[in-house]
N, C-alpha and C positions, 0 to 999 in steps of 0.2 A: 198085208202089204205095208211095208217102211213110210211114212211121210215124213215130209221134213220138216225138221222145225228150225224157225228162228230161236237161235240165242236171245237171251236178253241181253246180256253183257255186252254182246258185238255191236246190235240195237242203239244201244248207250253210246257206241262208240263212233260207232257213225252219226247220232246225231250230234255228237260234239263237235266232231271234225266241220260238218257245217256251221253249226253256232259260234264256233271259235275262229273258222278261216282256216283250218287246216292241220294235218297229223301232229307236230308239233306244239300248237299252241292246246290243242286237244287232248293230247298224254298229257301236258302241266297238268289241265285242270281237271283230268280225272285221276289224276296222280299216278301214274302207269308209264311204262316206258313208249317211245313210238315205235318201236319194234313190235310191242302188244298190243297197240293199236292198230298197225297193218294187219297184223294176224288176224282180230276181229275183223275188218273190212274181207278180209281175203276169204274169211271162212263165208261171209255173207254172197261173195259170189262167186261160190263155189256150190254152194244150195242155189242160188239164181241159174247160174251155168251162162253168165255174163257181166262183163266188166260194170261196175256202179262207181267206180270213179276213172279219171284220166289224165295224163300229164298234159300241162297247158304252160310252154314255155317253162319260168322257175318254180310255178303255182301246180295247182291241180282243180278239177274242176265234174260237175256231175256228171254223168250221161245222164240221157232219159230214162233209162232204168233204174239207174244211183234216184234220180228226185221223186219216180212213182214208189221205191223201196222207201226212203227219207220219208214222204209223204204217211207209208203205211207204218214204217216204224214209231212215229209220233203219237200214232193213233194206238196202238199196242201197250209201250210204256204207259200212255193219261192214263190207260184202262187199269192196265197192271199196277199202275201205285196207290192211283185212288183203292182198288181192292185191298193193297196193302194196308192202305190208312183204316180206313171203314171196319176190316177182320177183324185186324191185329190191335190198332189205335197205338201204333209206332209213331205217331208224331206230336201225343200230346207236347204243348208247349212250342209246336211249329206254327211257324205263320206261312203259308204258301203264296206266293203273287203270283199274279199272271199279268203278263204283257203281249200284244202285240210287237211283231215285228220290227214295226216302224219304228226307232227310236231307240228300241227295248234296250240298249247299252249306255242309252242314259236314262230313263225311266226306273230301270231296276236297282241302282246304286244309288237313288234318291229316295226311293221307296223302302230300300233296305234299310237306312239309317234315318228315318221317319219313324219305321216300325223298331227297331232295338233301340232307340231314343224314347219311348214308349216302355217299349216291354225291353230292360237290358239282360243280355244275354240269353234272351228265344233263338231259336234256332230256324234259319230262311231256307226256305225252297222257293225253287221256281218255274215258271210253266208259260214257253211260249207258244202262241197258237193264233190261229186264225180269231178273229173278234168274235164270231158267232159259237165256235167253240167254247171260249174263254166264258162265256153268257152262259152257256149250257154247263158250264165245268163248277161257275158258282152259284148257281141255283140247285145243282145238284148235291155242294158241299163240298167238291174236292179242291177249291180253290177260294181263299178268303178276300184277298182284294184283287180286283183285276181291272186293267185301264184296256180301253181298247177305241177304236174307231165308231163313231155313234152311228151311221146308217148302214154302217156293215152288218148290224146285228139288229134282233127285235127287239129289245128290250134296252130303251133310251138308257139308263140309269142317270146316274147324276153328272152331267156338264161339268167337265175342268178348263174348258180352253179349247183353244185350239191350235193345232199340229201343220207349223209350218212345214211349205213343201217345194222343191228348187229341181229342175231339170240336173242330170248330171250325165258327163258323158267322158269318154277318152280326151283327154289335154289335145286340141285342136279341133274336134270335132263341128262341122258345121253342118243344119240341116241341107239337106239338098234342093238345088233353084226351082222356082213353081213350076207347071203345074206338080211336078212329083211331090208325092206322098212324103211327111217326117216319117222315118222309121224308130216303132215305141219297140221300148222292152218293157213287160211287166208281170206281174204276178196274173196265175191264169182268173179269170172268171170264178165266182164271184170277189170284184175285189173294188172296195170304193175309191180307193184312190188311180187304179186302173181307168175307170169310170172319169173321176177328175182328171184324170190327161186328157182323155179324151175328148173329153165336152168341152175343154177348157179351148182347144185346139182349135176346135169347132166354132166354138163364140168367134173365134179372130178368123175364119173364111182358109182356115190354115186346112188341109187334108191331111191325114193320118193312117198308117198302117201300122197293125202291130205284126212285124217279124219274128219275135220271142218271147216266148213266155215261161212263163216254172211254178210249180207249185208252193215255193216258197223264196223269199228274198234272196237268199243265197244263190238261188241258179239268175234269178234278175243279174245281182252283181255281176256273176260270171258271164254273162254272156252282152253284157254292156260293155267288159271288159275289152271285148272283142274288135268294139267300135262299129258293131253292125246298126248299133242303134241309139235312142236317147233314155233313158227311165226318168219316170217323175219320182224322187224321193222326201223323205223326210228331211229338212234342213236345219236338222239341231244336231250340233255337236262337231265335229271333223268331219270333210270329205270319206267319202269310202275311199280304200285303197285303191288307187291307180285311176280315179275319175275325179270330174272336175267340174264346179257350177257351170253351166250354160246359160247365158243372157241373151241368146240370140233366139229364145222361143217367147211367146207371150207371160207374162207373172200369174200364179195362181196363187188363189187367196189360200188360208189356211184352214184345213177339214176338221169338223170339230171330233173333239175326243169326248168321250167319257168313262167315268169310274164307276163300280159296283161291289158288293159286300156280299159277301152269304149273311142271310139269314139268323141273330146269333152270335154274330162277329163282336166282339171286345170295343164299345163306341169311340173310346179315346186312340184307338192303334186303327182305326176306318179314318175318322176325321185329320188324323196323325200322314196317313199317308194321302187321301183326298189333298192335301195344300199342300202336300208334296210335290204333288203333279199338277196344280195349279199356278205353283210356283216357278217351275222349271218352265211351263209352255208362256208364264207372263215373260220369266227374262229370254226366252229367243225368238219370241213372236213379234215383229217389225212394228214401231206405234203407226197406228191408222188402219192396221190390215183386217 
């Protein structure tokens, strides 16, 4: 009997197109045409035998099938490279980070040049993932430094700050007059900043429902997009595309982060990038928060 298999290539290319915002900006960075990059997506639902992405006015955007596929694809690749690294030992001289979601587009480019200001001219990889992954990823070795969200995961590691967080919604959006429910967007369960909207909500006698959820920020964005709802985000760096602060909900303080090492790790390219991320969350974390 035939099974199918996933490509890995297609894999790769679908989860670019999410980490990058879309076909385009996703062939750049895999250096591929976007004509080669449709083909992977198309080949991926044509083994599915259902659409995994869809037009959303000038954008595109997941299904539910496109974020449970994104979801399983993530977990495929960790598996398949860490085996790559471990067999083979194709990376001496790499440094892999791992980041969390939140942030990770400015985390990564601070931590990048932390670490080759360190070691000049090592070679970066990267891995973003859920914080309790990312925990699992460097204590098992496949990941050397990783920052992630501290109660997301067991293992506190070491404290850098903490990670400012701001409601963002479509340009005009207002929550809806009492008694009715704010409508959240957020990342599905288990998610601590999910969690902090919530409770935060809560503290102010405010009611709350969540409408949408995703398995990873990118279908959040998408579907806040929409204007169905608010998301509590991370507040450093630029707006997302097409949303907008909201100050018409209560302030939430900021959730702490933390950093960790494999076991082993090079101490000057740990501590190198450690106040790298201590750094970044001192300058956009509001004084007194």
């Amino acid at each position: 009997m035939h099974r199918p298999v996933l490509d890995l290539v297609a894999l790769r290319s679908l989860t670019a197109v999410a980490d990058c915002g879309g076909f385009h900006r996703a062939a750049r960075a895999l250096a591929l045409s976007q004509s080669a990059v449709s083909q992977h997506v198309r080949k991926l639902e044509k083994i599915l035998g259902r659409p995994v992405v869809e037009r959303e006015g000038r954008g595109m955007r997941f299904t539910t099938d496109g974020h449970r596929l994104l979801e399983q694809a993530r977990r495929i690749l960790a598996v398949h490279d860490e085996a790559v690294r471990t067999l083979l030992d194709v990376d001496a001289g790499t440094v892999t980070i791992g980041a969390t979601e939140h942030a990770a587009d400015q985390f990564l480019p601070r931590l990048t040049a932390a670490v080759q200001d360190v070691r000049p001219g090592c070679r970066v990889r990267y891995r973003i993932d859920r914080s309790a992954r990312l925990v699992e990823a460097v204590e098992r070795g496949g990941v050397d430094v990783a920052v992630y969200v501290t109660e997301a995961a067991a293992t506190e590691g070491t404290p850098v700050g903490g990670l400012p967080l701001t409601w963002y919604a479509v340009p005009g959006w207002q929550p809806p007059p009492e008694p009715a429910p704010v409508p959240l967007v957020a990342v599905e369960d288990p998610c601590a900043i999910r969690r902090r909207a919530i409770a935060t909500l809560a503290a102010h006698g405010v009611p709350a429902q969540v409408v949408g959820d995703a398995g990873y920020l990118a279908g959040v964005l998408d579907i806040a997009r929409t204007g169905q709802g608010v998301a509590l985000l991370a507040a450093v760096g630029s707006a997302p595309d097409g949303l907008t602060a909201c100050a018409a909900l209560p302030p939430v303080t900021p959730i702490p982060m933390s950093a960790l090492a494999r076991s082993g790790a090079d101490p000057a390219t740990v501590a190198a990038a450690f106040e790298a991320v201590r750094d970044l969350l001192r300058e956009e974390t509001p004084a007194g928060a």
